[in-house]
N, C-alpha and C positions, 0 to 999 in steps of 0.2 A: 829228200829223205826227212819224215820227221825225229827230231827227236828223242818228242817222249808227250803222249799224251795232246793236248791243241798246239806246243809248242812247234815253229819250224824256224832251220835255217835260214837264215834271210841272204846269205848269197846264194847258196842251192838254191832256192824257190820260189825268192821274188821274182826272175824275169819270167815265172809262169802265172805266179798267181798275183794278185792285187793283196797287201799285207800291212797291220796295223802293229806298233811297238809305241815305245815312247820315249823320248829326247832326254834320256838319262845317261850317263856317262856308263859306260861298261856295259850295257841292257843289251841283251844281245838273244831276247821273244817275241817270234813275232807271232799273230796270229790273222784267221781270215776274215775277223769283226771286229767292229769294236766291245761288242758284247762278251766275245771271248777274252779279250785283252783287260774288259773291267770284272769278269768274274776271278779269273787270276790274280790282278790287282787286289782283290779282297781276299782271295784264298790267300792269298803268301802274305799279306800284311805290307806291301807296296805303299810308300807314300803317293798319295793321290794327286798332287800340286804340278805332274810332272804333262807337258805336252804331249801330245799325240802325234804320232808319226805316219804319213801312207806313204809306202812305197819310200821309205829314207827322208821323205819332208813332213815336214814340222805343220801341222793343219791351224793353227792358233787356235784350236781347241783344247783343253784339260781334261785329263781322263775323268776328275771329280765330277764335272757334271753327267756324266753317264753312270755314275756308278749308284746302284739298289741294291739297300740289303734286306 
């Protein structure tokens, strides 16, 4: 079930979908890109420094470098 808008559950809807969030304490958005997850990150004013997550692991990438405004 989503949500609200790209946001989804991630225990509803990871074992269906492949999903992107970020290793911040309490973050609880996932989405189905990483491009969704860094447009978000700049809508809501997200600090950028924070790792990337697929599927619950931590990718050792940083949302900062994806993110264009």
């Amino acid at each position: 079930m989503i949500n609200s808008g790209r946001e989804w559950d991630f225990m509803e809807n990871t074992k269906k979908k492949d999903m992107y969030g970020l290793n911040r304490p309490g973050w609880d958005k996932f989405f189905e890109s990483i491009d969704e997850l860094a447009d978000y990150v700049l809508e809501q004013g997200v600090s950028p420094h924070y790792e990337i997550t697929y599927n619950g692991e931590n990718t050792k990438e940083v949302i900062s470098d994806f993110l264009v405004e």
